[in-house]
C-alpha positions as CSV (number, residue, x, y, z in Angstrom):
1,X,0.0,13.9,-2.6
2,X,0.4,11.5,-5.4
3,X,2.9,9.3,-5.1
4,X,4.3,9.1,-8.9
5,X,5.8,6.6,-11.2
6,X,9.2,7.8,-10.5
7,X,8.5,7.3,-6.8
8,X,6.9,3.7,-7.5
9,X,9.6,2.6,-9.6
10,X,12.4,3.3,-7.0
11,X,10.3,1.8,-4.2
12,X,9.3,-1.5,-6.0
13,X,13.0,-1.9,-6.9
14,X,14.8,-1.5,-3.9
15,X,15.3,-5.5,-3.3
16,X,18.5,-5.1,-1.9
17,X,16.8,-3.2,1.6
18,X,14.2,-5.6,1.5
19,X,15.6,-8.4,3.5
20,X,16.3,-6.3,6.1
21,X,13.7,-4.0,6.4
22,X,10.5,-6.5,5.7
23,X,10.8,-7.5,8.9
24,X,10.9,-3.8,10.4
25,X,7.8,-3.2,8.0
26,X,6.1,-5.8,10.0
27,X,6.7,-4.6,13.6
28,X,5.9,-1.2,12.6
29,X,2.3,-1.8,10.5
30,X,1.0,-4.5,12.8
31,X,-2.7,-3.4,11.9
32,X,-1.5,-4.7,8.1
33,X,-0.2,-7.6,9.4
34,X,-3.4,-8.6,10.8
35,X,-5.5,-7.6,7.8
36,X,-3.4,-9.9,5.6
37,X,-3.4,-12.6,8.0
38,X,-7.5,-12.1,8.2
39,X,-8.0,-11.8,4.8
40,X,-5.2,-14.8,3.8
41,X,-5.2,-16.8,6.6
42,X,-1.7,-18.4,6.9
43,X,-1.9,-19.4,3.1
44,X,2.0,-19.0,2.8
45,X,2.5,-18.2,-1.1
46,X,-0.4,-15.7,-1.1
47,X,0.6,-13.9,2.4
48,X,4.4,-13.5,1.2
49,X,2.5,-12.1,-2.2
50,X,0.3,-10.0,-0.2
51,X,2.9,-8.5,2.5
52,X,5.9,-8.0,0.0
53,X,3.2,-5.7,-2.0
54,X,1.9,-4.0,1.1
55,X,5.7,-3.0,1.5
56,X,6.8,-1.7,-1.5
57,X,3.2,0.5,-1.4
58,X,4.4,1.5,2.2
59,X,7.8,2.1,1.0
60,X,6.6,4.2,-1.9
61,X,4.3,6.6,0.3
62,X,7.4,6.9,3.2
63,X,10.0,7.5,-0.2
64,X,7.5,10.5,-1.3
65,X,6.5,12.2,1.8
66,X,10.0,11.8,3.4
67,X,8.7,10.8,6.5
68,X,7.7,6.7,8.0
69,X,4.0,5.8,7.1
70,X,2.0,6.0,10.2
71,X,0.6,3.1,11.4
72,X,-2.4,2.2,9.7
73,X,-5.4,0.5,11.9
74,X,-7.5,-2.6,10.8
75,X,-10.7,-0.1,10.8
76,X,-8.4,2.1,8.3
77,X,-8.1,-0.5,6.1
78,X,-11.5,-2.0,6.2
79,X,-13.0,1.0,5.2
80,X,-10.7,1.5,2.6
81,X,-11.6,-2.2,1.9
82,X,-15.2,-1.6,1.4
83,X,-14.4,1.8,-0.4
84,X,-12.4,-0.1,-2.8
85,X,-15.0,-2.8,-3.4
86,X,-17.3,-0.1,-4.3
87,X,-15.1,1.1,-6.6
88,X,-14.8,-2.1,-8.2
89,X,-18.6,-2.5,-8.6
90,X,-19.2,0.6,-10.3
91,X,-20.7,2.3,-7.2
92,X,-18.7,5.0,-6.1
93,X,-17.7,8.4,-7.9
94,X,-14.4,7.2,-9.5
95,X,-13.0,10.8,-8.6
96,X,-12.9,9.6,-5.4
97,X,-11.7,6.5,-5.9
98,X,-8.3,5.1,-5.0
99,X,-7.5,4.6,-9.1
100,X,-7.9,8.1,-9.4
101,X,-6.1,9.4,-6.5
102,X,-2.9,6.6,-6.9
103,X,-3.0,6.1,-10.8
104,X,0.5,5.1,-11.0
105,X,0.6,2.8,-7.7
106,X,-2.9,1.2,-9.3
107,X,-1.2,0.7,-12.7
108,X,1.9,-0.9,-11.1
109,X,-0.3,-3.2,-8.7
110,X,-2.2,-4.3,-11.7
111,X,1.4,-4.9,-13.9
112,X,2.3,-6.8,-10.8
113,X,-0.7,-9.4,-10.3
114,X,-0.4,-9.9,-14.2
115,X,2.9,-11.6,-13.5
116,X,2.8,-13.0,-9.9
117,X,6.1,-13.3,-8.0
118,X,4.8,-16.6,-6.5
119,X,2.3,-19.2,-8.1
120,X,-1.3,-18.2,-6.7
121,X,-4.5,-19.5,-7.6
122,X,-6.5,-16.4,-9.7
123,X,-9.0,-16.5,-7.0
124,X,-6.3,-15.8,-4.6
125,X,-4.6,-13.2,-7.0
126,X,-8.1,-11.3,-6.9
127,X,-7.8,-11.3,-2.6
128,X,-4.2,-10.1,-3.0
129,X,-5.4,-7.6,-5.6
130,X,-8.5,-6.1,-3.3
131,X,-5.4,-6.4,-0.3
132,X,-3.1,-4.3,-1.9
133,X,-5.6,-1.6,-3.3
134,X,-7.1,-1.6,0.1
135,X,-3.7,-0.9,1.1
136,X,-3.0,1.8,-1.1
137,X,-6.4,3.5,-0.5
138,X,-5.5,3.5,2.9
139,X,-2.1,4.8,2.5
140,X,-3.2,7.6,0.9
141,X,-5.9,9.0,3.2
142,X,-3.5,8.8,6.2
143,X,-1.4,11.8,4.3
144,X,-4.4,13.5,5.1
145,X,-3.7,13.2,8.4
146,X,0.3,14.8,8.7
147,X,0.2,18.2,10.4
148,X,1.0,20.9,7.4
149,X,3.8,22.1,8.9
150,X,5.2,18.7,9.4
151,X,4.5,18.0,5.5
152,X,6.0,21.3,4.2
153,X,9.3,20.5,6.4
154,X,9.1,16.4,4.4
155,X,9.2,18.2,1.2
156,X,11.8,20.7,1.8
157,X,13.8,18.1,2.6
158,X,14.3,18.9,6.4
159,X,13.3,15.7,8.2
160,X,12.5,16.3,12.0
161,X,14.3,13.6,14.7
């Protein structure tokens, strides 16, 4: 499932919900919250950077599939971490790579460290960037893991309660 520029652009403008559901993003993907806080530390301008990205990716997935992003596991997101950095380097098929599976969330990441929300250091912007793409990677192989038949039901429109 590629989550499309139609889907980004409602996702990453939806700063009205924001307020209230950042904070409901943050109970719900606690295994995020720790990979930013590892990765950050308790920098506060680069972890508000960092989070309020991871969201709007996380909103843009739950948008598309219809359904709330599973929670994603530190593990998850280190290997999508190192899968990313390989990537980056040159050293992994770029079919397989996240910019080729999630071209438009890659291309609206990149649009989005161009022109920071907050005032970051560029090596910090690169840690944010890695983050975030890490994020995404990850975001993206967890569809994989929704039953079919729950899927087919998210894209019909019938959402199960």
């Amino acid at each position: 499932m590629v989550v499309d520029e139609r889907t980004v652009a409602l996702a990453v403008s939806d700063d009205i919900a924001m307020a209230s559901e950042i904070g409901w993003f943050a109970a719900r993907q606690p295994g995020l919250m720790r990979f930013v806080e590892d990765r950050l530390g308790h920098d506060g301008d680069a972890t508000a950077m960092a989070v309020d990205l991871c969201w709007r990716v996380v909103a843009a997935f739950e948008r598309k599939r219809g359904l709330p992003m599973p929670r994603i596991a530190s593990p998850e997101l280190e290997r999508a971490e190192e899968e990313v950095t390989l990537e980056a380097q040159g050293d992994l098929d770029l079919a397989t790579g996240c910019a080729h599976r999630q071209p438009d969330l890659c291309r609206w990441l990149e649009a989005a460290l161009a022109t920071p929300i907050l005032p970051i250091p560029p090596a910090l912007q690169v840690q944010v960037g890695l983050l975030v793409a890490a994020t995404i990677s990850a975001c993206d192989r967890s569809h994989h893991a929704v039953p079919p038949a729950v899927e087919a039901n998210a894209s019909a429109g019938i959402l199960l309660g």
